[in-house]
ZADO-1210 file (C-alpha; in nm, 4 decimals, padded with zeros to 6 digits):
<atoms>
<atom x="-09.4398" y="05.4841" z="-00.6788" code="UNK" pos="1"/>
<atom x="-09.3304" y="05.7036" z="-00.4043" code="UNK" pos="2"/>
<atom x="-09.1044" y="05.4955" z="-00.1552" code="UNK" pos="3"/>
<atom x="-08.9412" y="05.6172" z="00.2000" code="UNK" pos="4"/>
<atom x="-08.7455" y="05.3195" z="00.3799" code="UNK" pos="5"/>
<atom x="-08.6046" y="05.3633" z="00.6498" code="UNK" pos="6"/>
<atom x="-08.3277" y="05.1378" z="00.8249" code="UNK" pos="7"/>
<atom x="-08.0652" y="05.1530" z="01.0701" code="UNK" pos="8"/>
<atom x="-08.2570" y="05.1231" z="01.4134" code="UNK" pos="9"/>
<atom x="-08.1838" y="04.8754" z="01.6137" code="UNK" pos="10"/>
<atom x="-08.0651" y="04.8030" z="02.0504" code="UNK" pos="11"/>
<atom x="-07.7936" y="05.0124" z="02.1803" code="UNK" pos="12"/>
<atom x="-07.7586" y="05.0477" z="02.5475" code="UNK" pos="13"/>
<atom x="-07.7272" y="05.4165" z="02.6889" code="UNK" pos="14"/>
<atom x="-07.4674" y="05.6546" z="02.5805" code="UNK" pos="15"/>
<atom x="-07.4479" y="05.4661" z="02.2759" code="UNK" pos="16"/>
<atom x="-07.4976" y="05.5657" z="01.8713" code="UNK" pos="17"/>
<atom x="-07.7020" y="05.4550" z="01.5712" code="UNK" pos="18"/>
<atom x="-07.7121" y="05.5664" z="01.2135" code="UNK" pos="19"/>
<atom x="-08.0364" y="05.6051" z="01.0271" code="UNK" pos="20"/>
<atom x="-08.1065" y="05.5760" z="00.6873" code="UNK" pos="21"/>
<atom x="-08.4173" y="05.6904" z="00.4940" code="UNK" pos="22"/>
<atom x="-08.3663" y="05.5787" z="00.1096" code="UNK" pos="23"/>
<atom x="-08.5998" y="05.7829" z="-00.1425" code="UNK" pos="24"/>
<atom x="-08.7780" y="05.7193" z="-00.5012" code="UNK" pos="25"/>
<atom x="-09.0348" y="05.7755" z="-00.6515" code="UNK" pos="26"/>
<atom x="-09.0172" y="06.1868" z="-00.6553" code="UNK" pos="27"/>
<atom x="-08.7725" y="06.4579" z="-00.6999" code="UNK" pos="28"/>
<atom x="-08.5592" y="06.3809" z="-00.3939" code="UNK" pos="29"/>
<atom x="-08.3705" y="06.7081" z="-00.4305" code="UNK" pos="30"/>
<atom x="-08.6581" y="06.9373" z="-00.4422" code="UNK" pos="31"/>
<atom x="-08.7917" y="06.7985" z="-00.0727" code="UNK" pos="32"/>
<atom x="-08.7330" y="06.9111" z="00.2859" code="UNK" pos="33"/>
<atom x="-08.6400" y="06.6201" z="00.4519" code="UNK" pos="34"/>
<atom x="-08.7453" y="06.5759" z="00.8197" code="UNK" pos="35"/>
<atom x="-08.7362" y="06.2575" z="01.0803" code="UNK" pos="36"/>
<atom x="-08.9951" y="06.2361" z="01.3184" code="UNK" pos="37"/>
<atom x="-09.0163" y="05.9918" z="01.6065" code="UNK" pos="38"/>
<atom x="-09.2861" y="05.8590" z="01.8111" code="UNK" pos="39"/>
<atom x="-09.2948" y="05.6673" z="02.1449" code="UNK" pos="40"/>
<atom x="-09.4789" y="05.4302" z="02.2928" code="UNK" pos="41"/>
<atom x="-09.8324" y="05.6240" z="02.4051" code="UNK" pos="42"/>
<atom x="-09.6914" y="05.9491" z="02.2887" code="UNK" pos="43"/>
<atom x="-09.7474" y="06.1884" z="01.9870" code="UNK" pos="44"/>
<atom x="-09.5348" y="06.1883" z="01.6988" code="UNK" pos="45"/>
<atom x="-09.2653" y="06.4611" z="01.7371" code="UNK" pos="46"/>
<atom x="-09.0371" y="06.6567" z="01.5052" code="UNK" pos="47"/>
<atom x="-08.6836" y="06.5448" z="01.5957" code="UNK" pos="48"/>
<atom x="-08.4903" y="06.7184" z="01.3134" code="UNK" pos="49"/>
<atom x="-08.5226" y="06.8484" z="00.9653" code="UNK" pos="50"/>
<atom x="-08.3281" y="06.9905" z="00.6642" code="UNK" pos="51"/>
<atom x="-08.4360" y="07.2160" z="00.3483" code="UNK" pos="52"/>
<atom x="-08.3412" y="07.0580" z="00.0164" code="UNK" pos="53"/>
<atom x="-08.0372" y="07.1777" z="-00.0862" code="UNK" pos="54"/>
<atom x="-07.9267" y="07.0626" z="00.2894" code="UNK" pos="55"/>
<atom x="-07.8378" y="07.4244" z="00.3569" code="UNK" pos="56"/>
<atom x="-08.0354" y="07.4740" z="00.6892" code="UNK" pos="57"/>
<atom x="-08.1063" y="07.1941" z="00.9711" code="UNK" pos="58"/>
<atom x="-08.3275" y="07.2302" z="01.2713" code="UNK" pos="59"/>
<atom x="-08.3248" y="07.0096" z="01.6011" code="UNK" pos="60"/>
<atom x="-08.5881" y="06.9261" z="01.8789" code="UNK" pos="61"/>
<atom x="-08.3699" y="07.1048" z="02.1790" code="UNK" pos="62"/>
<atom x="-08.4039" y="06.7519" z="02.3104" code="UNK" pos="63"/>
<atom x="-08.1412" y="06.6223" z="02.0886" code="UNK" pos="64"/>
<atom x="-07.9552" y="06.9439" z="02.0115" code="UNK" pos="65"/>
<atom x="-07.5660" y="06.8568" z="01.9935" code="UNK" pos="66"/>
<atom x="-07.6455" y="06.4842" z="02.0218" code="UNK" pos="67"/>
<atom x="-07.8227" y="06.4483" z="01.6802" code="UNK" pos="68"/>
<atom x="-07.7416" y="06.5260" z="01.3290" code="UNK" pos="69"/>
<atom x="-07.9586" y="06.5226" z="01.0298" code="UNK" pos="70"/>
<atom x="-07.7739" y="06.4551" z="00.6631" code="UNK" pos="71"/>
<atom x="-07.8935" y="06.4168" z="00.2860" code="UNK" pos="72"/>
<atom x="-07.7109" y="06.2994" z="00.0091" code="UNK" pos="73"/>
<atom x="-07.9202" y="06.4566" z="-00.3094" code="UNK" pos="74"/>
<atom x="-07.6786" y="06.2011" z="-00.5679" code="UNK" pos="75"/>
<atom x="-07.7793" y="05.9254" z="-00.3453" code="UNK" pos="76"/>
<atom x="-08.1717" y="06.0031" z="-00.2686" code="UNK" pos="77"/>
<atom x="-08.0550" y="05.9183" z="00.0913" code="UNK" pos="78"/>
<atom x="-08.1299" y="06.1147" z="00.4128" code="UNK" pos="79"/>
<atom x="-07.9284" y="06.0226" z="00.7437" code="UNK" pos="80"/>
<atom x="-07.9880" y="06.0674" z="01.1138" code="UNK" pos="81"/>
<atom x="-07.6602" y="06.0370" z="01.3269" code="UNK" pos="82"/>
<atom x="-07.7626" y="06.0008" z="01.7052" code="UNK" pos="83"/>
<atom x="-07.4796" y="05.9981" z="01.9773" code="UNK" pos="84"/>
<atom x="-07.5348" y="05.9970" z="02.3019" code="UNK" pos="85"/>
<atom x="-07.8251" y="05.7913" z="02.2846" code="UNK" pos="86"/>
<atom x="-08.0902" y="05.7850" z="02.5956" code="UNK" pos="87"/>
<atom x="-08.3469" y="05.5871" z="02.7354" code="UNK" pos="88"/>
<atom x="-08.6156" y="05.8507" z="02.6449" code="UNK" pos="89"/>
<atom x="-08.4664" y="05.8546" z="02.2902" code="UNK" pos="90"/>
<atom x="-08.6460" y="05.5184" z="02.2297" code="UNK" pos="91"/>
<atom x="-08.9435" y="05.5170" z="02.0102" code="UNK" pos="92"/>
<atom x="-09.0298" y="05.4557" z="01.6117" code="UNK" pos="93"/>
<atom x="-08.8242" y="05.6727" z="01.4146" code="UNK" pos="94"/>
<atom x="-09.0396" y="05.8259" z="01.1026" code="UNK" pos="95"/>
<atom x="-08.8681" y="05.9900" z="00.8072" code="UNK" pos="96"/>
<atom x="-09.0640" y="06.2407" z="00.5952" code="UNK" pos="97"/>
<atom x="-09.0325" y="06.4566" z="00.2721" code="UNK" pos="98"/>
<atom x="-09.2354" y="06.7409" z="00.1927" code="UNK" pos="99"/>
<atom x="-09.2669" y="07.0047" z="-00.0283" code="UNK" pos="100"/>
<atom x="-09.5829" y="07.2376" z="-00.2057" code="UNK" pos="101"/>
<atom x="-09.8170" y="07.0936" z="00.0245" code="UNK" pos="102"/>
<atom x="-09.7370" y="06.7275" z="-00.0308" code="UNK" pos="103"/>
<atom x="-09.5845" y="06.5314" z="00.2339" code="UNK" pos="104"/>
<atom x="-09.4842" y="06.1404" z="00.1827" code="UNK" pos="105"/>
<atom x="-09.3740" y="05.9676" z="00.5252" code="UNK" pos="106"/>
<atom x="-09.1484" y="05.6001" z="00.5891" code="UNK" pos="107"/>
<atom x="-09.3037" y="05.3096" z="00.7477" code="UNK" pos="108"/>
<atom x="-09.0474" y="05.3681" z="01.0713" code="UNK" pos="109"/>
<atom x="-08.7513" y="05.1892" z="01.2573" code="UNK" pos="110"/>
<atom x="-08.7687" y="05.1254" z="01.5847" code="UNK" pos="111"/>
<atom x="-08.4887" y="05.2625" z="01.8223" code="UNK" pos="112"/>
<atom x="-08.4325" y="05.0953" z="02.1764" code="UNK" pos="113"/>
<atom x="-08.2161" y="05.2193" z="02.4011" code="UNK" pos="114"/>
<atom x="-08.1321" y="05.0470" z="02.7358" code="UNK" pos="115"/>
<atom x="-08.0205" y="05.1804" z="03.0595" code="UNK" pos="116"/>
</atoms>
């Protein structure tokens, strides 16, 4: 049974920093792209960062470029979002998602608040 959870999210006033968390099973971690997605209240769902497999190559939304950083741990099954500098438009449910070959498996989301 294929399982994305993610945790970490959580109230943290502006200019603040959370850790996500998405823990995998259920598939061959290591052979996904990893991505978390995030999606605010009355908006679309938007790509916020992703990473290829191996965790050689990362991408950013330029809205969190050198605020964000995406992580995996392939031993651990375990992708991580680091977000510093948090602000109030960073608020929304944060989605992580694996993908690979045309299949695609996505977390039930963490809410992220941030307060100015």
């Amino acid at each position: 049974q294929v399982q994305l959870v993610e945790s970490g999210g959580g109230l943290v006033q502006t200019g603040g920093s959370l850790r996500l968390s998405c823990a995998a099973s259920g598939f061959t971690f290591s052979s996904y792209a990893m991505s978390w997605y995030r999606q605010a209240l009355g908006k679309e769902r938007e790509l916020v960062a992703r990473i290829t497999n191996a965790g050689g190559s990362t991408n950013y939304a330029d809205s969190v470029k050198g605020r964000f950083t995406i992580s995996r741990d392939n031993a651990k099954n375990t992708v991580l979002l680091q977000m510093n500098s948090l602000k109030p438009e960073d608020t929304a449910v944060y989605y992580c998602k694996a993908y690979w070959g045309g299949r695609a498996f996505w977390g039930q989301g963490t809410q992220v608040t941030v307060s100015s």
